[in-house]
N, C-alpha and C positions, 0 to 999 in steps of 0.2 A: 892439576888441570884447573883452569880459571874459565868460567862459565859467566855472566852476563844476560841480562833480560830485563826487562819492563817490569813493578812490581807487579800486574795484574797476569801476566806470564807467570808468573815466579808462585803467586799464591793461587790461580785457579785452575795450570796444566803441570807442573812441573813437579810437585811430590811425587807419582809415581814412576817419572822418570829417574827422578834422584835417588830412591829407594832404589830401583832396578844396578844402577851406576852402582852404588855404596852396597850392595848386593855381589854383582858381578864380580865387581872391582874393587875388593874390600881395602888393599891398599894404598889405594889411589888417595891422592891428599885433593880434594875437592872443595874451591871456593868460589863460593856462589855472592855473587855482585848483582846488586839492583842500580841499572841506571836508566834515563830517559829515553825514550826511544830515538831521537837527534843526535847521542852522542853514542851510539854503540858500536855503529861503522868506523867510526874515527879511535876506538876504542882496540878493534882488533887490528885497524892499521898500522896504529901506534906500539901494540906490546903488550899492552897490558891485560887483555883476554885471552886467551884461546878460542872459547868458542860464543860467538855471541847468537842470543836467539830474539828474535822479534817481529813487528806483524809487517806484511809485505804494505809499505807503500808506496810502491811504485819506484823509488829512489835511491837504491841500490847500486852503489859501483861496478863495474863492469870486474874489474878486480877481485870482487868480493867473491866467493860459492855461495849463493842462497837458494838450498833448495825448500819447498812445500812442505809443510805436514800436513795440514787438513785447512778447510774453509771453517774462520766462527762468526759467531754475529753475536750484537751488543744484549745486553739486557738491562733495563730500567727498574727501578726496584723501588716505589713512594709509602710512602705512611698509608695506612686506612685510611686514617682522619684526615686526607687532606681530600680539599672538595672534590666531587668529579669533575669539575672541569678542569680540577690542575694535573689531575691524575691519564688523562686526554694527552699521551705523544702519540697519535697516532696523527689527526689531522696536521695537517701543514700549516706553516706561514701562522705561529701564534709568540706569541709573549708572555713567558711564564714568569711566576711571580715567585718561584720556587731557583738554588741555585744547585748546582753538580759541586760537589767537593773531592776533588782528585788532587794529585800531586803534581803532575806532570801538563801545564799551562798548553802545549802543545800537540795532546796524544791525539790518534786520529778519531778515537771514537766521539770524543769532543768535539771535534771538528766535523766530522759528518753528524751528528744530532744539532750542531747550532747551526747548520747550514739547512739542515728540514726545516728547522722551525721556524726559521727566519722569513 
């Protein structure tokens, strides 16, 4: 079985699913694939996944099954030492002097925080 997700899927919901799977299903030969979330749908179109998992946005083939798990929301995680006013995502419409370091140029959580902030 060839599974697929987002790294931030992969690293903060998906071990105890894995365990369960490699549990259950001890013979099952399980390959677990990190890719960006733009290319997962094209991903199982194509062949190369079985199951792909990722966050709904919005843009989902009508061809696809995507059903729900649960609703999440983002978390923000800064240094102590950095002043309180950089440490401040809550107000709107600012300019931080501080950058996000992710993998993925297009994820949405990126996209919805540079659109607050903006």
């Amino acid at each position: 079985m060839r599974l697929i997700a987002p790294d931030s899927i992969i690293i903060y919901l998906m071990q105890p699913i894995i365990r369960e799977i490699l549990y259950e299903a001890p013979r099952v030969n399980l390959v677990f694939n990190s890719l960006p979330s733009e290319e997962i749908n094209q991903a199982i179109v194509n062949g190369t996944a079985d199951i792909g998992i990722d966050c709904d946005k919005g843009h989902f083939p009508d061809t696809a099954v995507h059903l729900p798990a649960r609703p999440f929301h983002a978390c923000l995680i800064a240094s102590p030492f950095m002043a309180p006013a950089e440490r401040d995502f809550i107000t709107s419409h600012q300019r931080k002097t501080v950058s996000m370091i992710l993998n993925e140029p297009y994820a949405n959580y990126q996209k919805g925080i540079a659109a607050y902030l903006d």
